[in-house]
C-alpha positions as CSV (number, residue, x, y, z in Angstrom):
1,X,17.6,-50.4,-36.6
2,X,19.5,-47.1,-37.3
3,X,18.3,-47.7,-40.9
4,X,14.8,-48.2,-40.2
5,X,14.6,-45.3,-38.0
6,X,16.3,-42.9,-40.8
7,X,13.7,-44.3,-43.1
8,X,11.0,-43.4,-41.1
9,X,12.1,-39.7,-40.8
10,X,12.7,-39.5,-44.5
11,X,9.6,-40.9,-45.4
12,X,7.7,-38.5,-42.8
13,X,9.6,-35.8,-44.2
14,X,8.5,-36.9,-48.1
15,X,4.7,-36.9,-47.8
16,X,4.7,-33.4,-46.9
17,X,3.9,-33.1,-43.5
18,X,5.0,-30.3,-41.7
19,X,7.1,-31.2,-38.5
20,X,5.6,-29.6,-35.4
21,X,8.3,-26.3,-34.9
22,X,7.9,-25.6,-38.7
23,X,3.8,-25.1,-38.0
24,X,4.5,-23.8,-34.6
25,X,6.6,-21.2,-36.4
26,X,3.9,-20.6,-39.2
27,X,1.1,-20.5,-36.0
28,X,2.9,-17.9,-34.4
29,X,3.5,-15.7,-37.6
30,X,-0.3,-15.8,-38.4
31,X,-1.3,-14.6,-34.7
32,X,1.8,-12.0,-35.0
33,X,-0.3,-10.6,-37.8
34,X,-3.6,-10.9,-36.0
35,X,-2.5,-9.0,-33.1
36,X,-0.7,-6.4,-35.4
37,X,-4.4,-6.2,-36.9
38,X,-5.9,-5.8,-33.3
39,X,-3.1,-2.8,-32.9
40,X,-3.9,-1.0,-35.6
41,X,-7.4,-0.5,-35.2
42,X,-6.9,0.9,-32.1
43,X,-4.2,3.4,-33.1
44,X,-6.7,4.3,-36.2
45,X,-9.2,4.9,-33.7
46,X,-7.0,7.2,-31.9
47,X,-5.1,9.3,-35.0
48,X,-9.2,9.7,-35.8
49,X,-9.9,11.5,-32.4
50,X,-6.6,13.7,-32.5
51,X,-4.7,11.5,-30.0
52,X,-1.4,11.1,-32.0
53,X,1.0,10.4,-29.5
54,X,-1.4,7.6,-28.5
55,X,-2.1,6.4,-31.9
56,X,1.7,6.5,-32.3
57,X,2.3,3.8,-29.5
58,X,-0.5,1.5,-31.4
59,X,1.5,1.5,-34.5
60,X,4.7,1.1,-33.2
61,X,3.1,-1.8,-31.5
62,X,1.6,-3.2,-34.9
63,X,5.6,-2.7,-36.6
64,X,7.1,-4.7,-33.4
65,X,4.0,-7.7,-34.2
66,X,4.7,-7.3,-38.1
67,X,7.7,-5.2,-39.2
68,X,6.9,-5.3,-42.5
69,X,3.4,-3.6,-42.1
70,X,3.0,-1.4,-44.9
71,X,0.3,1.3,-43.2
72,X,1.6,1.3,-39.7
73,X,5.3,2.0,-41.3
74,X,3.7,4.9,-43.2
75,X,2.1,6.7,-40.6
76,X,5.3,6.3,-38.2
77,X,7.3,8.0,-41.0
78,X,8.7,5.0,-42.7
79,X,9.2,4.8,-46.6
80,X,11.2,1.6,-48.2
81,X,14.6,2.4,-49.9
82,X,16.3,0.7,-52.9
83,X,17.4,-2.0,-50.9
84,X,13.2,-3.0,-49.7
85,X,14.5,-1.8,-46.5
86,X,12.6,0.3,-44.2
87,X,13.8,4.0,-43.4
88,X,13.3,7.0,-41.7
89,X,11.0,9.3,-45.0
90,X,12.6,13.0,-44.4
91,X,9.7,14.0,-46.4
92,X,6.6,12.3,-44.0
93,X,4.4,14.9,-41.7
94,X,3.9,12.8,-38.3
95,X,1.2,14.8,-36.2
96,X,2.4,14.5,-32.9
97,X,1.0,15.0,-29.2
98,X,-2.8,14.5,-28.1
99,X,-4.8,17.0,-29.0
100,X,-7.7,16.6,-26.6
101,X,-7.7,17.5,-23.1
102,X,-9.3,17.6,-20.0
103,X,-13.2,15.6,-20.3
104,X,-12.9,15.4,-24.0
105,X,-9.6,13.5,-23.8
106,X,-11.3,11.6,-20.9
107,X,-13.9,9.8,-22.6
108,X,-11.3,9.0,-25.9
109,X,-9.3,7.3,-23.2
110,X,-12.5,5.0,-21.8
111,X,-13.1,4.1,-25.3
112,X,-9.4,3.7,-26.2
113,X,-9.3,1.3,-23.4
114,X,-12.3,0.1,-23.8
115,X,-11.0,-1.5,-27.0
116,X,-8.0,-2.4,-25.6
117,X,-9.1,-4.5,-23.6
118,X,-11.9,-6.3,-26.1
119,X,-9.1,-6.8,-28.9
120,X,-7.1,-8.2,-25.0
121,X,-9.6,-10.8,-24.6
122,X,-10.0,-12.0,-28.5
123,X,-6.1,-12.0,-28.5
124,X,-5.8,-13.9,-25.2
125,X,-8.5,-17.3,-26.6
126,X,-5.7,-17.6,-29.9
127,X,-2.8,-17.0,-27.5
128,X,-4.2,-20.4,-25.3
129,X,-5.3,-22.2,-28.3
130,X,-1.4,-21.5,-29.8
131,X,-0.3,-22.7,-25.9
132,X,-2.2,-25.8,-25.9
133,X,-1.4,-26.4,-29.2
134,X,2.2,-26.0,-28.2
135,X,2.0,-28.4,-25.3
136,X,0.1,-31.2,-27.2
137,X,2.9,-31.2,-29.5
138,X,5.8,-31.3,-26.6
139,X,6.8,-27.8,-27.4
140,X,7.0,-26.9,-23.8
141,X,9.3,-24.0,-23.9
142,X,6.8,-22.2,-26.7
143,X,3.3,-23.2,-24.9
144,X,5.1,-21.6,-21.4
145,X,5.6,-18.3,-23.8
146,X,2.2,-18.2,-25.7
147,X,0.5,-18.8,-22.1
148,X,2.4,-16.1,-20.7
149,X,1.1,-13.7,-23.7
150,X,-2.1,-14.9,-22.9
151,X,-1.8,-13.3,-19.8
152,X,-0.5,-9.9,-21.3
153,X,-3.9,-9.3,-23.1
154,X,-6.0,-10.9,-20.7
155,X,-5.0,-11.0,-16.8
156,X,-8.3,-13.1,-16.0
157,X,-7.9,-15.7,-18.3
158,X,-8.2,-18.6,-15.8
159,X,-6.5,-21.7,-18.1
160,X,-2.8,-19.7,-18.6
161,X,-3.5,-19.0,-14.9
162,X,-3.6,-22.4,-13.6
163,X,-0.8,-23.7,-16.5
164,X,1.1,-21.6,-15.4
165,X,1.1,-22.3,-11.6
166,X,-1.3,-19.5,-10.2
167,X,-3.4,-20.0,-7.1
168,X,-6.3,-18.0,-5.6
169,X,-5.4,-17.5,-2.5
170,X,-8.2,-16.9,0.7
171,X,-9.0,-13.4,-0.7
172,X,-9.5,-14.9,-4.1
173,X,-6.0,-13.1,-5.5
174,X,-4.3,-15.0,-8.2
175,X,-0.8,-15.4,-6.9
176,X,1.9,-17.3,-8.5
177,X,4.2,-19.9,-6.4
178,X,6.8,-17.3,-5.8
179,X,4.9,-15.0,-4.7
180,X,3.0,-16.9,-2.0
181,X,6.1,-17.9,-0.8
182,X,7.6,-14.5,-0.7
183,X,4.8,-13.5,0.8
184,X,4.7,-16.2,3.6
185,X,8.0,-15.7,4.3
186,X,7.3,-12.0,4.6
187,X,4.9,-12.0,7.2
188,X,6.2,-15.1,9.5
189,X,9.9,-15.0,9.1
190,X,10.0,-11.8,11.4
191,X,10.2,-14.0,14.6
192,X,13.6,-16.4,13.0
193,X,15.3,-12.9,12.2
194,X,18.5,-11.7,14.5
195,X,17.7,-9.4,17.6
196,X,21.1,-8.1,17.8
197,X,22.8,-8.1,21.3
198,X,23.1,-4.8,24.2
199,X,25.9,-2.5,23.7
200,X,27.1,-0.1,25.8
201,X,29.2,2.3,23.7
202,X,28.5,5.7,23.9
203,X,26.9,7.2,20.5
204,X,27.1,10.3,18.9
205,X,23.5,11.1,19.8
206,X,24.1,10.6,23.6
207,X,27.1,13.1,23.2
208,X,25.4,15.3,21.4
209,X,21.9,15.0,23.6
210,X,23.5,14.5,27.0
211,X,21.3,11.8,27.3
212,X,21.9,7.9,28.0
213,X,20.4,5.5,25.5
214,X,19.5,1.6,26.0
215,X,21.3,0.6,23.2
216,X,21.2,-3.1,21.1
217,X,23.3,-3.6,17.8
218,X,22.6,-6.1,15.3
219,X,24.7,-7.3,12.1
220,X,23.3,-3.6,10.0
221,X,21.8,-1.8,12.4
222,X,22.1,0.0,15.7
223,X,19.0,0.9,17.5
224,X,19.0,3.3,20.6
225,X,16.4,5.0,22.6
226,X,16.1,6.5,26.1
227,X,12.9,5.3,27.1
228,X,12.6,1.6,25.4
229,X,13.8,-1.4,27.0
230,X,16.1,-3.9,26.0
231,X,13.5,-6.2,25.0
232,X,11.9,-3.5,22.9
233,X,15.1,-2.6,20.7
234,X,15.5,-6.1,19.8
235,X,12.1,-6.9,18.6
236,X,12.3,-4.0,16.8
237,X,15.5,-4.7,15.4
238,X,14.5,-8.2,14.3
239,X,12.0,-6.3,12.0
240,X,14.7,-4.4,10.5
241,X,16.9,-7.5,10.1
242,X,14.3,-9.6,8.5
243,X,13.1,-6.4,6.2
244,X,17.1,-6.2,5.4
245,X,17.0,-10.1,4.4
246,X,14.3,-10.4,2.3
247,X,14.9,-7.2,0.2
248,X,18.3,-8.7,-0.5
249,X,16.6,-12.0,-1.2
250,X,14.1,-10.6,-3.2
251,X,16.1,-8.2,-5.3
252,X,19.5,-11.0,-5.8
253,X,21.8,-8.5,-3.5
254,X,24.4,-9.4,-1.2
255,X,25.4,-6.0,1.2
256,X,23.9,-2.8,0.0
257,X,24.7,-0.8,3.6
258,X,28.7,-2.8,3.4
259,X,30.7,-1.7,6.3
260,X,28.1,0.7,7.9
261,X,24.9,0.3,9.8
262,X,21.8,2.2,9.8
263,X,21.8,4.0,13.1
264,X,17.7,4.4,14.5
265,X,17.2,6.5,17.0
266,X,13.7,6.6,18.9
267,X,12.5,9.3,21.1
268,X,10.2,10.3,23.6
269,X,9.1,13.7,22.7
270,X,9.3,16.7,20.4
271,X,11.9,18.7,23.0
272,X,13.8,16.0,22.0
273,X,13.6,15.8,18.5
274,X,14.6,19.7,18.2
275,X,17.6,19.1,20.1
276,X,18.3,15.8,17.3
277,X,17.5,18.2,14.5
278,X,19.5,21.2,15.8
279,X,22.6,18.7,16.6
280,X,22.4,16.6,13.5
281,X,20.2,18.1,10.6
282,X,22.8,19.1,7.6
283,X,19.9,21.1,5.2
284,X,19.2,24.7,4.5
285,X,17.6,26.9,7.4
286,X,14.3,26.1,5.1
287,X,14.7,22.8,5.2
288,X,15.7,22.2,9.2
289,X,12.6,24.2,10.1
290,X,10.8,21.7,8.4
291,X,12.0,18.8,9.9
292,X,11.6,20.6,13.3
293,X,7.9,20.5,12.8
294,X,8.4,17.1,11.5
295,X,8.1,13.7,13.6
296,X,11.3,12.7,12.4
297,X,14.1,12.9,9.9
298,X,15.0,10.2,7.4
299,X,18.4,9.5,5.9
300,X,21.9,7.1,6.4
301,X,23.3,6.3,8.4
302,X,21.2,8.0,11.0
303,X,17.3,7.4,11.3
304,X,15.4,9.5,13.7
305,X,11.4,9.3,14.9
306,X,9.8,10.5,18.1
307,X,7.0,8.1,19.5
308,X,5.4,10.0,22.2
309,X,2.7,7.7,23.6
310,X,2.2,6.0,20.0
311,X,2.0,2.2,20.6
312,X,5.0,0.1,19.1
313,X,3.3,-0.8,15.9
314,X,4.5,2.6,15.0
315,X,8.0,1.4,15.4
316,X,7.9,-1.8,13.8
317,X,6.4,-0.1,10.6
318,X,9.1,2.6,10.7
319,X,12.2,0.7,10.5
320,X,10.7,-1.5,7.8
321,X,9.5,1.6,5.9
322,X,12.9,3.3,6.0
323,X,15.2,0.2,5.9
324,X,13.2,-0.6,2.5
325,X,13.3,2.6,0.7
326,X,17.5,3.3,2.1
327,X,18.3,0.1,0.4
328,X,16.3,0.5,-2.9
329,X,18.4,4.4,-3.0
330,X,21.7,2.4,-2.6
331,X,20.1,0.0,-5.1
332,X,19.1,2.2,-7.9
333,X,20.8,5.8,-7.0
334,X,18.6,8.8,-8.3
335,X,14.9,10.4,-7.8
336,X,12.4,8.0,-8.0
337,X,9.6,8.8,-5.1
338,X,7.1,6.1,-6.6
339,X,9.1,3.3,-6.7
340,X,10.9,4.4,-3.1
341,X,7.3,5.0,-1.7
342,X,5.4,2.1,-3.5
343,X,8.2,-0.6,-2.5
344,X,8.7,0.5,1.4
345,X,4.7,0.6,1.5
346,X,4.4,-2.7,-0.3
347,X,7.0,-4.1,2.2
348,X,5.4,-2.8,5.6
349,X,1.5,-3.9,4.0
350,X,2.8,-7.7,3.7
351,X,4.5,-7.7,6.9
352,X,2.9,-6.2,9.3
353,X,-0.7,-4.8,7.7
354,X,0.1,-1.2,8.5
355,X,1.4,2.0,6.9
356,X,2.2,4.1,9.5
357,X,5.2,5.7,8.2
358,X,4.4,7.3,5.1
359,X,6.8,10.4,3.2
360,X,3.9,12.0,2.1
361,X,0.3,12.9,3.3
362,X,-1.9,9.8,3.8
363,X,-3.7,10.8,6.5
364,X,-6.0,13.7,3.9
365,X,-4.8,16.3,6.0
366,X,-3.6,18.2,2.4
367,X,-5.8,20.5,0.2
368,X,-5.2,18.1,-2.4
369,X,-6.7,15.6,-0.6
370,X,-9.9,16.6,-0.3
371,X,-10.1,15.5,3.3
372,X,-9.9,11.6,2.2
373,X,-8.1,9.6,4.1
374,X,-5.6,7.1,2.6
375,X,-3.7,5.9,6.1
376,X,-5.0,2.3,6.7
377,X,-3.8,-0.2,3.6
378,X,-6.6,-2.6,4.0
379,X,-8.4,0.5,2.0
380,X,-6.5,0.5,-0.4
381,X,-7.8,-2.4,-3.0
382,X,-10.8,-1.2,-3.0
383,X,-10.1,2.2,-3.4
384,X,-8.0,1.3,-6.8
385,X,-11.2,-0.9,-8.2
386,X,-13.6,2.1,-7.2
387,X,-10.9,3.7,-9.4
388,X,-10.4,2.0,-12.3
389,X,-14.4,1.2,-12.7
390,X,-15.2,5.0,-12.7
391,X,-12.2,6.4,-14.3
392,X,-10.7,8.4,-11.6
393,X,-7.6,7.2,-10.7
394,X,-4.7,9.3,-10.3
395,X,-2.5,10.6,-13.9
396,X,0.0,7.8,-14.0
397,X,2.5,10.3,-15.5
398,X,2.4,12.8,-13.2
399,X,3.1,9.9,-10.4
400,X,6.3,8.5,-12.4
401,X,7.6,11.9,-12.9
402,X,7.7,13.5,-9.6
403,X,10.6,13.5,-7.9
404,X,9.8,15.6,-5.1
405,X,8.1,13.5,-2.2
406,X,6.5,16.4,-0.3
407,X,4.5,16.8,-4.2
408,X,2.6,13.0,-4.0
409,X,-0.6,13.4,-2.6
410,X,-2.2,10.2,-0.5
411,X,-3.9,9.1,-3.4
412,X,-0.6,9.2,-5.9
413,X,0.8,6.7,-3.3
414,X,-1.6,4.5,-3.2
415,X,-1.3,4.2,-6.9
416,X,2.4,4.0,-6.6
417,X,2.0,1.7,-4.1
418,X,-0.4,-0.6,-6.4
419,X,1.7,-0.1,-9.5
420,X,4.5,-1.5,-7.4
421,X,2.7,-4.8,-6.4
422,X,1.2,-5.3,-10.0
423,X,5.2,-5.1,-11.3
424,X,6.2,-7.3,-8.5
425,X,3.6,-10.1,-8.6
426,X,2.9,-10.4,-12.3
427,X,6.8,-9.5,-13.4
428,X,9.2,-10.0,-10.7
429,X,11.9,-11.3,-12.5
430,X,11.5,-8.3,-15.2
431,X,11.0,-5.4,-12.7
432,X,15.1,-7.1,-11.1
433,X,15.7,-6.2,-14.7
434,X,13.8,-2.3,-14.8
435,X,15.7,-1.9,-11.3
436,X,19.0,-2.5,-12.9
437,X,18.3,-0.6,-16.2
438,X,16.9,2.3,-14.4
439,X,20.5,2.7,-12.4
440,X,22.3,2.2,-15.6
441,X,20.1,4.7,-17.1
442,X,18.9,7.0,-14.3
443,X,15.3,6.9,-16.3
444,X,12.7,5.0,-15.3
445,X,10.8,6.1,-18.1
446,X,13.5,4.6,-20.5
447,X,13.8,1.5,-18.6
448,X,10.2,0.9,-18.5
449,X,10.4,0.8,-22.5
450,X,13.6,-1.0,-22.4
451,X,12.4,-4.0,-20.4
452,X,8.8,-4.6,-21.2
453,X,8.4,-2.6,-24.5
454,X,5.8,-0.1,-22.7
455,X,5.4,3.3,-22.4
456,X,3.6,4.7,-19.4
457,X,-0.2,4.6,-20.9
458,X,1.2,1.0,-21.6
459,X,1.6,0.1,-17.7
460,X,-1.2,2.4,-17.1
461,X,-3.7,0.3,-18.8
462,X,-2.1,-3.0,-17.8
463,X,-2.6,-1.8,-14.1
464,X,-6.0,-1.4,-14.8
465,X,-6.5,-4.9,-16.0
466,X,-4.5,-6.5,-12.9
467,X,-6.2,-4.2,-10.8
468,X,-10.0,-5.5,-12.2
469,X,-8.5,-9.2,-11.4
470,X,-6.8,-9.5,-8.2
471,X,-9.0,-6.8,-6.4
């Protein structure tokens, strides 16, 4: 039987007929070159309108498709040496920057886009014809990959959806099986979370106050308050428990906060808070007069807000907001107010619908704002599409690269809030990755290119196309 079986294979092997990973392989090199084709076009298109630094990200997208891509290799200043290697040419003239601004570099970027996302959806029908192609010839591993590159150019392409596990959920949003069970656990896991039990040590804000708190302390957190009961402080501590469990869940930690707890303290009114920011507040006289006109101060170990006659919704969403965004600073360590901001307001949206606690101004109160209000999240899908379909969503740039809170606008956040979901529900095992990068490399910018291979029009236009699915 061995025998026979050996003689089989050979004889296969003598007629000629390619086994299945040597065609996968010459499949694959063909659509490499196709999308390389796709690339190019688009970064000629660009170089044409003055748009270099654009054009630039094409080609180097054509040389990472097809290295050995004569043209692109030219125009990124590239000449071969003796060997038929590729080098850097000394001697090559690279344009660089976009020369356009304003409404002229506008409407390049609809058309650039626009192109973007035709040469997407051509790409995307040879990506799932290489997947099924894959699959009917048990290579499972490859038709997993070429489905998941159908989704890169083409985030509505129902077939790699369903192959790869995707439901519409009531709304109609494609959600993989992770995510709906992330999700789930989000929103109804609150109630199985700790509530902590009632301590009566005396804290450093009674002391300092000469007030006596109602007091309940949990595994990482103290809450106290003068005015809310003992029922209260645990229900609200169960929110910051459960938002402390599934952030370590989510993100593969084990004890960000270690031997410390995050110490909230909840108000009754502004005479109050001055007293908390005139005992506690550490900043420059510039700084405490802010957070005197303030409705509380951030920060760890100590969390302060003043609730005046503000239902308890507002406390539920504050504890989640700041438990959130302290453990993604431990997480990652530097000046990152969209991911800070996006994440907490990603969190509190799944878990309780709300976004009461914000950093920044949500409510349109700002200049800036133009008098639009950005407060109440279920807004905020709609506002994105409206967006995206007229070409007025916020510079993707200028939200990455702030690093001053008090400079986001409402509308920045929202974006930073979307881009934070897109990363999460389409990438989530990739954006673990970014996080770690980003510490190692305190750039976001570099860690964006390091894990995914984009640059920020990259994740810019990839927004766009899960924004014109899933909203």
């Amino acid at each position: 039987m061995k025998w026979t079986a050996t003689f089989l294979i050979l004889a296969f092997a003598s007629t000629g007929q390619a086994v299945p990973q040597d065609e996968y392989k010459a499949r694959l090199a063909a659509l490499s070159k196709s999308t390389a084709a796709k690339h190019y076009s688009v970064g000629d298109y660009l170089a044409m309108a003055q748009m270099y630094q654009w054009a630039r990200e094409q080609y180097v997208k054509v040389i990472e498709n097809d290295p050995d891509h004569e043209p692109a290799r030219r125009k990124l200043g590239f000449r071969k040496n003796g060997d038929g290697n590729w080098e850097n040419d000394p001697s090559s003239r690279q344009e660089s920057g976009n020369r356009k601004k304003a409404e002229d570099a506008d409407r390049v970027r609809k058309v650039y886009l626009d192109r973007l996302e035709s040469a997407g959806r051509d790409l995307s029908r040879q990506w799932v014809d290489l997947a099924l192609w894959c699959r009917k010839n048990s290579l499972d591993a490859e038709s997993l990959e070429a489905f998941r590159k159908t989704l890169e150019y083409d985030p509505t392409n129902a077939t790699a959806r369903k192959e790869l596990g995707y439901e519409k959920d009531a709304k109609g949003i494609w959600l993989s099986k992770a995510e709906r069970e992330i999700r789930k656990e989000m929103k109804d896991g609150i109630s199985k979370a700790p509530q902590g039990t009632t301590s009566n040590v005396e804290t450093a804000v009674e002391k300092a106050l000469g007030i006596k708190n109602q007091k309940r302390e949990s595994g990482h957190f103290l809450m106290e308050s003068p005015h809310l009961t003992d029922i209260q402080l645990g229900t609200v501590l169960q929110h910051a428990e459960h938002s402390y469990e599934i952030f370590h869940k989510l993100f593969g930690q084990t004890d960000l906060f270690g031997d410390q707890k995050l110490n909230y303290v909840a108000l009754t009114d502004e005479f109050q808070h001055h007293r908390y920011v005139d005992a506690f507040f550490q900043g420059s006289p510039e700084q405490k007069a802010l957070a005197r006109k303030s409705t509380g101060t951030g920060g760890f170990p100590q969390a302060e807000l003043y609730q005046g006659t503000s239902a308890d919704v507002l406390l539920y969403d504050w504890v989640i907001h700041s438990t959130t965004e302290t453990l993604l600073k431990f997480m990652v360590e530097g000046e990152y107010c969209w991911l800070y901001e996006g994440l907490a307001l990603h969190f509190t949206r799944l878990m309780k619908d709300t976004a009461s606690i914000h950093c920044v101004d949500l409510a349109g109160t700002s200049p800036k704002n133009k008098g639009k209000n950005y407060s109440d999240p279920t807004d905020w899908p709609v506002i994105c599409r409206v967006w995206v379909r007229e070409n007025k969503d916020p510079d993707l740039t200028a939200v990455i690269k702030c690093t001053n809170m008090a400079e986001l606008d409402g509308a920045e956040v929202v974006k930073a809030w979307s881009i934070v979901e897109f990363l999460l529900a389409e990438h989530r095992l990739k954006f673990l990755e970014f996080l770690k990068v980003v510490k190692r490399e305190k750039d976001d910018e570099k860690a964006l290119k390091a894990v995914w291979g984009w640059s920020i029009t990259d994740l810019d236009y990839r927004w766009k196309q899960y924004v014109r699915v899933t909203y």
